[in-house]
LOFI-738577 format. One record per atom (N, C-alpha, C): atom name; x, y, z; residue number from 1. Coordinates in Angstrom, 3 decimals, always signed. Layout:
# residues N
<at CA; east X; north Y; up Z; i NUM>
...
This chain:
# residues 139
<at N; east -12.412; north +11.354; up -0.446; i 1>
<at CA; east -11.289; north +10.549; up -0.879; i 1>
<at C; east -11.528; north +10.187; up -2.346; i 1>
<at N; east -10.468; north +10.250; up -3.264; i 2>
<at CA; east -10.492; north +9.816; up -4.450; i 2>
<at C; east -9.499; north +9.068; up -5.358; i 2>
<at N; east -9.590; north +8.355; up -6.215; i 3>
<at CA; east -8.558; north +7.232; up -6.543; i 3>
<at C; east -8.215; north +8.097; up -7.619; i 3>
<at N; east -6.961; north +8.322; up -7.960; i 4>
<at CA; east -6.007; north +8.249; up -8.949; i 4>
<at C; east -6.563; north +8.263; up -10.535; i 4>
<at N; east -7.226; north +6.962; up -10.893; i 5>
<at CA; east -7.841; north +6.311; up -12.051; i 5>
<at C; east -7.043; north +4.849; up -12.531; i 5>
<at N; east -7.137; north +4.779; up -13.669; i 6>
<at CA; east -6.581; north +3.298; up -14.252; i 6>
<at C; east -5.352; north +3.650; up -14.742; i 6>
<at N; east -4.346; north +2.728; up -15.164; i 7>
<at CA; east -3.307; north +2.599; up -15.703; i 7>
<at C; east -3.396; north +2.010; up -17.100; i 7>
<at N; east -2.855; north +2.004; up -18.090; i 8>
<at CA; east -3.131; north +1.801; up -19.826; i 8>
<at C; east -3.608; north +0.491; up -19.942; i 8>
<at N; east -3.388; north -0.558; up -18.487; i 9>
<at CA; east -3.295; north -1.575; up -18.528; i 9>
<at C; east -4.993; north -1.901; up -18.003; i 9>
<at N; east -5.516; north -1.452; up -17.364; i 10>
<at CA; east -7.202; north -1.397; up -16.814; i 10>
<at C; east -6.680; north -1.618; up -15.489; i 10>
<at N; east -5.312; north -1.407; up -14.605; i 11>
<at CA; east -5.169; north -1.560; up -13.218; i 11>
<at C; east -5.509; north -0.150; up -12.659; i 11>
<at N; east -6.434; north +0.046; up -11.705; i 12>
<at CA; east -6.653; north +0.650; up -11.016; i 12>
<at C; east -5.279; north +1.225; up -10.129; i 12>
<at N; east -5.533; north +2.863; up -10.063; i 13>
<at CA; east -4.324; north +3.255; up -9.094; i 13>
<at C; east -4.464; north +4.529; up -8.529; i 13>
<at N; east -4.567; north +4.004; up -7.014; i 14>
<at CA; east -5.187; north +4.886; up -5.893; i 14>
<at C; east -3.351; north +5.920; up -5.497; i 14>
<at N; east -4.222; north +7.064; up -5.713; i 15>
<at CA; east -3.870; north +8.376; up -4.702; i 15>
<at C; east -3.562; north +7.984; up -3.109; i 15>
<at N; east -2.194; north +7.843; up -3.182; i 16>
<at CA; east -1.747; north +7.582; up -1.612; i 16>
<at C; east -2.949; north +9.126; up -0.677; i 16>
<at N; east -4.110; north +8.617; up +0.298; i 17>
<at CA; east -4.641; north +10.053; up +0.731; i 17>
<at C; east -3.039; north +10.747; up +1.983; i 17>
<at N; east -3.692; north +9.755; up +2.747; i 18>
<at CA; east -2.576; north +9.951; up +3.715; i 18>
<at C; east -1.634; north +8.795; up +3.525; i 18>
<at N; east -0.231; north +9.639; up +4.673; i 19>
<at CA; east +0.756; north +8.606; up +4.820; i 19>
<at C; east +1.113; north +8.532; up +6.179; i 19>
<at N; east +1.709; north +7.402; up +6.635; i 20>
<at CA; east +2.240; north +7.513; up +8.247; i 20>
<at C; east +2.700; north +5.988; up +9.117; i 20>
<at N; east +2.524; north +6.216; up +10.042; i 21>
<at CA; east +3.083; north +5.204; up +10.949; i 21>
<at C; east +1.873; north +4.450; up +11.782; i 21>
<at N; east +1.740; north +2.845; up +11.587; i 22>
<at CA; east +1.026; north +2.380; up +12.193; i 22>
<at C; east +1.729; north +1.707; up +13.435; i 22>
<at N; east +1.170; north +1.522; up +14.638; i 23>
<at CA; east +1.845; north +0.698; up +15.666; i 23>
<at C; east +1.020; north -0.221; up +16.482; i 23>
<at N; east +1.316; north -1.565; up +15.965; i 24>
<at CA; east +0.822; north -2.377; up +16.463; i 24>
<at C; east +0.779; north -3.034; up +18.480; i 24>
<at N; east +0.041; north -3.771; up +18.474; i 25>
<at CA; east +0.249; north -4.049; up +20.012; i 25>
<at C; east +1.379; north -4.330; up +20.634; i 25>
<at N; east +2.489; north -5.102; up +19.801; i 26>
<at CA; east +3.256; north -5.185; up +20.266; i 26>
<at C; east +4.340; north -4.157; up +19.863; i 26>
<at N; east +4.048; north -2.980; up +20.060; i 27>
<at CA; east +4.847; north -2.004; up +19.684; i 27>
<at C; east +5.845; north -1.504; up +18.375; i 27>
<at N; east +5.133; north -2.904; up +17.440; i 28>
<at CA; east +6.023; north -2.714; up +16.255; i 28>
<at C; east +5.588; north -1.369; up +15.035; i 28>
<at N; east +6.448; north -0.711; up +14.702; i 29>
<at CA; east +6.317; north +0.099; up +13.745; i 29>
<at C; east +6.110; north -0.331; up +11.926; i 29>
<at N; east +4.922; north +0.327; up +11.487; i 30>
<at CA; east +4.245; north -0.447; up +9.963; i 30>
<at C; east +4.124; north +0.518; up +9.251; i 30>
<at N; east +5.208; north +1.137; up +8.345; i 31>
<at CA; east +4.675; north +2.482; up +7.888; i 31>
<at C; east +3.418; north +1.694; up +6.491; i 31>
<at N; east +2.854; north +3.142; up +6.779; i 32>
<at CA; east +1.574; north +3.170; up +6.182; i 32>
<at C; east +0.811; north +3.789; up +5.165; i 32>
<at N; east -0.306; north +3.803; up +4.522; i 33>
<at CA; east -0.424; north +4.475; up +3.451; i 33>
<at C; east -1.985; north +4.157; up +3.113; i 33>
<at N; east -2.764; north +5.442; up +3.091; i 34>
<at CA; east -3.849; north +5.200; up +3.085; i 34>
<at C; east -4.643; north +5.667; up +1.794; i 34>
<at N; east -5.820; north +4.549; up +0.914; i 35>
<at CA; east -6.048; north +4.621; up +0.083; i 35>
<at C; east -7.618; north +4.847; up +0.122; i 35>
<at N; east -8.517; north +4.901; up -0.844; i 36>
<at CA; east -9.426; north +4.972; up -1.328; i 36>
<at C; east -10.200; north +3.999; up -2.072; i 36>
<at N; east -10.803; north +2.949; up -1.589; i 37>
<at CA; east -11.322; north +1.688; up -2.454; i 37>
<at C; east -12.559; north +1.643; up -2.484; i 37>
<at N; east -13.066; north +2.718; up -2.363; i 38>
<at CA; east -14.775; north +2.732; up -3.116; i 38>
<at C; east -14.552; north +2.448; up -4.817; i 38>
<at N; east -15.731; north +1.679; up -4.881; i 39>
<at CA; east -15.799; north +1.115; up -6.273; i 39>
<at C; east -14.667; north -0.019; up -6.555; i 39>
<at N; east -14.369; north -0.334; up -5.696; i 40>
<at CA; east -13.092; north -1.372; up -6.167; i 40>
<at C; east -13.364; north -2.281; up -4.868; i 40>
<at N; east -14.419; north -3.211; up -5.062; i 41>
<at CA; east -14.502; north -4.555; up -4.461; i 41>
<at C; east -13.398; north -5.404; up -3.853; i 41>
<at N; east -12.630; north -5.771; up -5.205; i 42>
<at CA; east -11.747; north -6.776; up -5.187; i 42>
<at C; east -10.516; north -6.665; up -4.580; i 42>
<at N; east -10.403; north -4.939; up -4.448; i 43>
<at CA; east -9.130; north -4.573; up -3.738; i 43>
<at C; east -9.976; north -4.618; up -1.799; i 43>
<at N; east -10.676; north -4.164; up -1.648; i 44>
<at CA; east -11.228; north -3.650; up -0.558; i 44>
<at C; east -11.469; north -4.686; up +0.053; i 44>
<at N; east -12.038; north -6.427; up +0.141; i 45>
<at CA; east -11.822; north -7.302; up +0.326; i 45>
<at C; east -10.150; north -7.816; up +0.492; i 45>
<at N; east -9.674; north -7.724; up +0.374; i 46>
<at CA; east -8.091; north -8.122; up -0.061; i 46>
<at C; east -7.731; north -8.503; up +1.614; i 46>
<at N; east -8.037; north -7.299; up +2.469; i 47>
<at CA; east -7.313; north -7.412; up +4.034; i 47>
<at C; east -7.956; north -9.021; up +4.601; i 47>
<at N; east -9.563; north -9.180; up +4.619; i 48>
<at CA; east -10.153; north -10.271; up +4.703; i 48>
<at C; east -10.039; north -11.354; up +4.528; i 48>
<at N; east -9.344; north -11.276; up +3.072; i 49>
<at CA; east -9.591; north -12.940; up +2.516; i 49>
<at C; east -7.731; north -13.536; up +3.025; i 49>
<at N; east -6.586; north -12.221; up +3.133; i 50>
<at CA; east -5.946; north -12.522; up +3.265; i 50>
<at C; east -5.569; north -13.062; up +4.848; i 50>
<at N; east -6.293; north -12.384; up +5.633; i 51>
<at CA; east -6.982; north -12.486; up +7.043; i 51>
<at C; east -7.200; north -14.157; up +7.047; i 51>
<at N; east -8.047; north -14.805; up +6.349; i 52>
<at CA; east -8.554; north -15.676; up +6.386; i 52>
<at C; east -8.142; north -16.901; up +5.678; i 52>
<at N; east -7.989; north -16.987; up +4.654; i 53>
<at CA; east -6.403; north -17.918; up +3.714; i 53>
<at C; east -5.281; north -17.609; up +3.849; i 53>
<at N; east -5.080; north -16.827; up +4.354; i 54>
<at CA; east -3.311; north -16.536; up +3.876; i 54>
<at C; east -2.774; north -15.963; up +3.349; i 54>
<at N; east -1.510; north -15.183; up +3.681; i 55>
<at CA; east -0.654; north -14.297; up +3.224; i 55>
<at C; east -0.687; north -14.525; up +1.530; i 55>
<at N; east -0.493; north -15.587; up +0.945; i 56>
<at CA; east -0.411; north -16.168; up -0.139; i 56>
<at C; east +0.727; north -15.391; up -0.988; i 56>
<at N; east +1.114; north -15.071; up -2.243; i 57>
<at CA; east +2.069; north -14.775; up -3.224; i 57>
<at C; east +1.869; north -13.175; up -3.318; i 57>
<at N; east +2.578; north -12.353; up -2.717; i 58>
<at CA; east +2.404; north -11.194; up -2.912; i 58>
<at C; east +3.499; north -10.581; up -3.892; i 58>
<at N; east +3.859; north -9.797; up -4.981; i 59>
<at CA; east +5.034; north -8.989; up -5.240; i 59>
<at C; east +4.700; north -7.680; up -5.606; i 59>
<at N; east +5.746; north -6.781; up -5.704; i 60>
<at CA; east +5.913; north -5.521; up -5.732; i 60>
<at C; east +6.351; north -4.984; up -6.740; i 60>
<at N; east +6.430; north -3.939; up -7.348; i 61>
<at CA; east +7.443; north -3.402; up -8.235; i 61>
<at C; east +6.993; north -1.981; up -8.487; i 61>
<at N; east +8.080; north -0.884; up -8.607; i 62>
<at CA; east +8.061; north +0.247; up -8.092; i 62>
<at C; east +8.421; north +1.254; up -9.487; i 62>
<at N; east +7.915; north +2.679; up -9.813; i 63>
<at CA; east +8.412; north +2.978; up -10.748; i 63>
<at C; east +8.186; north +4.743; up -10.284; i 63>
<at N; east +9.198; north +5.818; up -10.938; i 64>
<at CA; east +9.045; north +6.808; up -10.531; i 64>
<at C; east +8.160; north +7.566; up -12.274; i 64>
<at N; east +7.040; north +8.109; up -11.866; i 65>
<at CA; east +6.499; north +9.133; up -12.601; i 65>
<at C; east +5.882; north +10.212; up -12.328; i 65>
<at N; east +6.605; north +11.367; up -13.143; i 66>
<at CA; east +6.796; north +12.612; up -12.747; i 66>
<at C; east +6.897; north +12.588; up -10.904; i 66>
<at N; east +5.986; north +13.355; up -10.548; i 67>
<at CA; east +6.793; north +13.590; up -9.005; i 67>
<at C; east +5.755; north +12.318; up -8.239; i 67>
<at N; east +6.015; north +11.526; up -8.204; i 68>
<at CA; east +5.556; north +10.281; up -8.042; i 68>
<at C; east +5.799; north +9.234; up -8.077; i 68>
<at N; east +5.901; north +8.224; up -6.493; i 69>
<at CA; east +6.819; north +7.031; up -6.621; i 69>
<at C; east +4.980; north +5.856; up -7.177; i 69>
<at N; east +5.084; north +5.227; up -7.794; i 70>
<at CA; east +4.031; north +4.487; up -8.083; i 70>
<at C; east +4.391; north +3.056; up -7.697; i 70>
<at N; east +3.920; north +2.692; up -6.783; i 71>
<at CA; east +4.185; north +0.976; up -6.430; i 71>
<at C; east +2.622; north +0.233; up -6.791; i 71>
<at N; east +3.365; north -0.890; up -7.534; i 72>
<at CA; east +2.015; north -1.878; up -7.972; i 72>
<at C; east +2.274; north -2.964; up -7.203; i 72>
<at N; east +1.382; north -3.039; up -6.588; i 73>
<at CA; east +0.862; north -4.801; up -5.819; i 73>
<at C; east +0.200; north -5.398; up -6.716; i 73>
<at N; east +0.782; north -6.754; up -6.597; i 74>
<at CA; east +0.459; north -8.183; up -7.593; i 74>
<at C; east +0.283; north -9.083; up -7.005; i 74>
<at N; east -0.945; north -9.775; up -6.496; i 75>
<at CA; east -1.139; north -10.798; up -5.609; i 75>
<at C; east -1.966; north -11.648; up -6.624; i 75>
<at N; east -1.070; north -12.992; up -6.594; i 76>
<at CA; east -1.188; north -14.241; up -7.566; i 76>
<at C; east -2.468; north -15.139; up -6.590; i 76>
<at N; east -1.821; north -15.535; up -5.240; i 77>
<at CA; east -2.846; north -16.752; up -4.133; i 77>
<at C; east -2.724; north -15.575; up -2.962; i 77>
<at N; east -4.216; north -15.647; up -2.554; i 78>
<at CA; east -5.088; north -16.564; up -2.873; i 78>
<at C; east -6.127; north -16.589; up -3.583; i 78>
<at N; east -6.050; north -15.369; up -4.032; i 79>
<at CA; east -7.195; north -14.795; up -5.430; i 79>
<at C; east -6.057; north -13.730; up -6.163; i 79>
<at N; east -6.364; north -13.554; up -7.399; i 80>
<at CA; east -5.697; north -12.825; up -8.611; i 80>
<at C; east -5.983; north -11.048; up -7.904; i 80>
<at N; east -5.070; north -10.297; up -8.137; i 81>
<at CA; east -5.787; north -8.270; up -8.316; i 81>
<at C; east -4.278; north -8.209; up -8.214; i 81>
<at N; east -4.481; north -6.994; up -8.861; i 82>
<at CA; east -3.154; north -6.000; up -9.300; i 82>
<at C; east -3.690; north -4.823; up -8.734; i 82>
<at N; east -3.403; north -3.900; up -8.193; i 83>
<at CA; east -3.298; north -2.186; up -7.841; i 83>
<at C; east -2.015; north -2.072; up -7.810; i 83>
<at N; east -2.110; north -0.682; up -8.236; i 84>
<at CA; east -0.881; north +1.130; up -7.588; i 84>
<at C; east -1.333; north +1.232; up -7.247; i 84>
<at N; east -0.306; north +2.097; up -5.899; i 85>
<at CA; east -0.856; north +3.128; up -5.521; i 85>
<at C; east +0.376; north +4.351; up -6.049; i 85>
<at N; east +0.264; north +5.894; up -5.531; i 86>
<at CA; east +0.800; north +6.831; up -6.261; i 86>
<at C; east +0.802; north +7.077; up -5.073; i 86>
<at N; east +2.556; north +7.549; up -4.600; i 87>
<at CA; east +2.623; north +8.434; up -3.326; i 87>
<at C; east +3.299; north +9.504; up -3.814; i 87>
<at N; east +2.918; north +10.437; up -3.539; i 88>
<at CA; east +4.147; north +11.729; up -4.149; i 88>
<at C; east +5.438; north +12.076; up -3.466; i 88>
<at N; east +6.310; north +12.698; up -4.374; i 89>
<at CA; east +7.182; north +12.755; up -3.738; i 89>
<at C; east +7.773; north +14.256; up -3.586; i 89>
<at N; east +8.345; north +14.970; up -2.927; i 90>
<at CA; east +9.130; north +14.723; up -1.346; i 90>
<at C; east +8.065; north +14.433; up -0.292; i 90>
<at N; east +6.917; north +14.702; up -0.306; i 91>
<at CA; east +6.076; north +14.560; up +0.932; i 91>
<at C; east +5.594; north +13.055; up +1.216; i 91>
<at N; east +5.972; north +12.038; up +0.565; i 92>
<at CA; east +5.838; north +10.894; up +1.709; i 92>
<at C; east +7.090; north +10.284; up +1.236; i 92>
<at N; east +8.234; north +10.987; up +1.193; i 93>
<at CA; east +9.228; north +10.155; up +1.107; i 93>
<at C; east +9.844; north +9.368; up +2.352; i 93>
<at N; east +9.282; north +10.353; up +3.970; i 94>
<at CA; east +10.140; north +9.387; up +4.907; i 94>
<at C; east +9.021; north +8.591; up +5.200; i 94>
<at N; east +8.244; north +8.150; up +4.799; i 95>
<at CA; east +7.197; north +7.053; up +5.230; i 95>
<at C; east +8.032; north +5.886; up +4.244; i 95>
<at N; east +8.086; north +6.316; up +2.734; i 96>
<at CA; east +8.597; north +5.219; up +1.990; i 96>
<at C; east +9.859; north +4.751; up +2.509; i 96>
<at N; east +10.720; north +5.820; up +2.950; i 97>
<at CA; east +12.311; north +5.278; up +3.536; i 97>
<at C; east +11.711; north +4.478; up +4.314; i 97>
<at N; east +11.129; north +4.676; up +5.343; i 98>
<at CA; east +10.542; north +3.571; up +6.557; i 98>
<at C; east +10.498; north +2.317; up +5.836; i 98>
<at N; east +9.707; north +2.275; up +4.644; i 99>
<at CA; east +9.042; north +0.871; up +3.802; i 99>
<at C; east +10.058; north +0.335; up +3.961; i 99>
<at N; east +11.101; north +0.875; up +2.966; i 100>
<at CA; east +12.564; north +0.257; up +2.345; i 100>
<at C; east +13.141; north -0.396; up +3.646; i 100>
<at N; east +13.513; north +0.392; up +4.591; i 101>
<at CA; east +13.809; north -0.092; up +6.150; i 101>
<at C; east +13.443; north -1.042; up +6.688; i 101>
<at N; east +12.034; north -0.975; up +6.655; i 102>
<at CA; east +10.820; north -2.274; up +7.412; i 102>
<at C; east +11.032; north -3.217; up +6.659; i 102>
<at N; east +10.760; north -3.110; up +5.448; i 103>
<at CA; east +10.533; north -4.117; up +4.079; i 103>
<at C; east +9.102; north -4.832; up +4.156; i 103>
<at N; east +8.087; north -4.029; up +4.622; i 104>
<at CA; east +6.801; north -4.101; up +4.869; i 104>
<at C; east +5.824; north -2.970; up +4.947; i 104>
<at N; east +4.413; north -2.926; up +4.033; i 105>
<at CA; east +4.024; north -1.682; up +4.348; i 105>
<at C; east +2.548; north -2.208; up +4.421; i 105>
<at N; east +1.820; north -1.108; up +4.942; i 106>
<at CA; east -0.023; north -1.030; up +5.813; i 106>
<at C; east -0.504; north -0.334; up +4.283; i 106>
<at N; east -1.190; north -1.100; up +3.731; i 107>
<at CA; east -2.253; north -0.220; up +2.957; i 107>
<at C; east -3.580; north -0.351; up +3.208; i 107>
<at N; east -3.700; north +0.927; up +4.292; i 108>
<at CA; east -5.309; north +1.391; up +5.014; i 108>
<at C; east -6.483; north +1.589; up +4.131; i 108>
<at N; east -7.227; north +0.940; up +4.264; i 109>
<at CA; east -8.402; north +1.148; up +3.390; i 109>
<at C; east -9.869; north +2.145; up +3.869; i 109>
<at N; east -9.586; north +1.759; up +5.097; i 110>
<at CA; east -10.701; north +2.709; up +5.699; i 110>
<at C; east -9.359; north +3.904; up +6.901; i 110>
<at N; east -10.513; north +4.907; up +7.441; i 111>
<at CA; east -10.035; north +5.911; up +7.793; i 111>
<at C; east -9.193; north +5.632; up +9.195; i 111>
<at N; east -7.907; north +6.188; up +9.347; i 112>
<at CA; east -7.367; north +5.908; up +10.285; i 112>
<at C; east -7.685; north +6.528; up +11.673; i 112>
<at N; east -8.258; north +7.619; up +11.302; i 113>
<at CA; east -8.963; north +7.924; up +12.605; i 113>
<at C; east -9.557; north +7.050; up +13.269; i 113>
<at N; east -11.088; north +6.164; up +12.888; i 114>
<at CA; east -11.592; north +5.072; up +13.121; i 114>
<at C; east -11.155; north +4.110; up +13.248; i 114>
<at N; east -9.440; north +3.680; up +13.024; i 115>
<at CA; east -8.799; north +2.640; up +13.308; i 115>
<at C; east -9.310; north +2.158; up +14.654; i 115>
<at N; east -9.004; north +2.946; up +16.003; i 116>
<at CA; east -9.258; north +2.093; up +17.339; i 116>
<at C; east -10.225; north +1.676; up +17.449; i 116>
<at N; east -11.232; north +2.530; up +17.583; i 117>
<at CA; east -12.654; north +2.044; up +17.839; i 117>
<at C; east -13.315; north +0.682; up +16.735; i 117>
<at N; east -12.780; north +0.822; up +15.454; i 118>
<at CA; east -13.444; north -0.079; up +14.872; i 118>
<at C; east -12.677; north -1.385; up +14.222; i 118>
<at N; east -11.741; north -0.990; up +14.384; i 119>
<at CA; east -10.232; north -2.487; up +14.303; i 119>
<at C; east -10.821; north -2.761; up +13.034; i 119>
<at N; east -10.474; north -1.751; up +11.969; i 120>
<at CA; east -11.054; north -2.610; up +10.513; i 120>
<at C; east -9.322; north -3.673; up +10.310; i 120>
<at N; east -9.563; north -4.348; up +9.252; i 121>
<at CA; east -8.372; north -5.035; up +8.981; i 121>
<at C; east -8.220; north -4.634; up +8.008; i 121>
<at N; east -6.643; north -4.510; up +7.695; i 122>
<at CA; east -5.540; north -3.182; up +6.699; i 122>
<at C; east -4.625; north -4.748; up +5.979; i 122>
<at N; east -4.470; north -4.555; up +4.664; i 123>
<at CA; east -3.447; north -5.354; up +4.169; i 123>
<at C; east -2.094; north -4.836; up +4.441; i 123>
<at N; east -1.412; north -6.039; up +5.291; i 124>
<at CA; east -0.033; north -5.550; up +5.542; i 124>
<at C; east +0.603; north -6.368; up +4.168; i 124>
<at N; east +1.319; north -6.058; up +3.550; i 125>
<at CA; east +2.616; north -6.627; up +2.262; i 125>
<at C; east +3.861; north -6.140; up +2.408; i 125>
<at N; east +4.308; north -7.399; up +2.300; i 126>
<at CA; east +5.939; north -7.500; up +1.933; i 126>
<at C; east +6.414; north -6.676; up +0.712; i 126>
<at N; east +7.677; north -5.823; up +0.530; i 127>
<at CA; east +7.444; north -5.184; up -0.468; i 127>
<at C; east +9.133; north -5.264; up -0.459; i 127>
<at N; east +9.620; north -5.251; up -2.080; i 128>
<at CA; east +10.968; north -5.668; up -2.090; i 128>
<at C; east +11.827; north -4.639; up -2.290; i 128>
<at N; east +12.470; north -4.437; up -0.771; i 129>
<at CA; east +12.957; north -2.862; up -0.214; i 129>
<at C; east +13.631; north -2.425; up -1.356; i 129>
<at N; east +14.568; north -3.504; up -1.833; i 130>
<at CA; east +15.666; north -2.887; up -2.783; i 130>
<at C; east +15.206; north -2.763; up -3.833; i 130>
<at N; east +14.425; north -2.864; up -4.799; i 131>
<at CA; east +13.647; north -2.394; up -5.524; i 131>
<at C; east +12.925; north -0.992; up -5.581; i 131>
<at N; east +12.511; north -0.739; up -3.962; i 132>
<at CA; east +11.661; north +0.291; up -4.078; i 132>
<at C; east +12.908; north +1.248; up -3.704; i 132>
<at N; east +14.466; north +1.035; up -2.536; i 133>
<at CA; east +15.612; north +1.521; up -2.707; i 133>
<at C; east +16.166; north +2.330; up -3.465; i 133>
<at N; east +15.907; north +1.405; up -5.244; i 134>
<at CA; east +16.514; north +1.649; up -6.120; i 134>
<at C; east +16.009; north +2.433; up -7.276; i 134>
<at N; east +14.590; north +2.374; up -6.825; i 135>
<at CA; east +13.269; north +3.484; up -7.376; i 135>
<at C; east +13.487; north +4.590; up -7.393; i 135>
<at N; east +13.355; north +4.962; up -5.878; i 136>
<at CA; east +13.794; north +6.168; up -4.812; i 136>
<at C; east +14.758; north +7.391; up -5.535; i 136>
<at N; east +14.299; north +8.569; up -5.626; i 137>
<at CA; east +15.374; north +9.544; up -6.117; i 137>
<at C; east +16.409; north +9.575; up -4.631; i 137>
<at N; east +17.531; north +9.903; up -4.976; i 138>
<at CA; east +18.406; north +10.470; up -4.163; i 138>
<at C; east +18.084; north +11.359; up -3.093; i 138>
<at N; east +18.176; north +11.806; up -2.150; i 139>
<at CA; east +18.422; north +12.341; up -1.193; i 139>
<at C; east +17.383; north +12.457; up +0.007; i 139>
């Protein structure tokens, strides 16, 4: 697995590896998106602390480059980090339609295979559909 690199800005921005559908116990559908956070502490902690304080101030904002939808997470409380991630596009576009739909997405940090057996905890975020809607190429 490998990250993307930085943005002009020093934000780190992970290579969507995989994409897909998570389903929780109670049968709810979380589309998903799985990243790479070796070497990146502050992101890789993130599921934990939010686990443990609180959802706190999350926002989104979405931008298309070259064949690539790039969404940056900005979480203000309960600790400061910015990431992208980079999903490409046409091939995870119906995971992102899902996002826009849900208006919530899973960013997996460890391998989803190992999901059952080892119940790591995944940051779920709110993400502002119409924004990422309005990102979205056509069709």
């Amino acid at each position: 697995m490998t990250e993307t690199g930085e943005s002009d800005h020093g934000v780190p921005v992970f290579a969507a590896l995989d994409i897909g559908t998570t389903i929780d116990g109670d049968g709810r559908s979380w589309p998903t998106v799985v990243i790479d956070v070796a070497g990146h502490p502050e992101v890789a902690d993130l599921a934990r602390v939010h686990a443990t304080e609180g959802i706190g101030d999350i926002a989104t904002a979405a931008a298309l480059v070259d064949d690539a939808l790039v969404l940056a997470v900005m979480i203000t409380v309960p600790v400061r980090c910015t990431f992208a991630v980079a999903c490409s596009l046409p091939q995870h576009r119906s995971v992102l339609d899902d996002a826009v739909r849900e208006g919530h997405l899973v960013i997996a940090t460890t391998e989803p295979t190992d999901a059952e057996r080892d119940q790591p905890l995944w940051l779920a975020i709110d993400i502002d559909a119409e924004l990422l809607a309005d990102v979205l190429p056509e069709g």
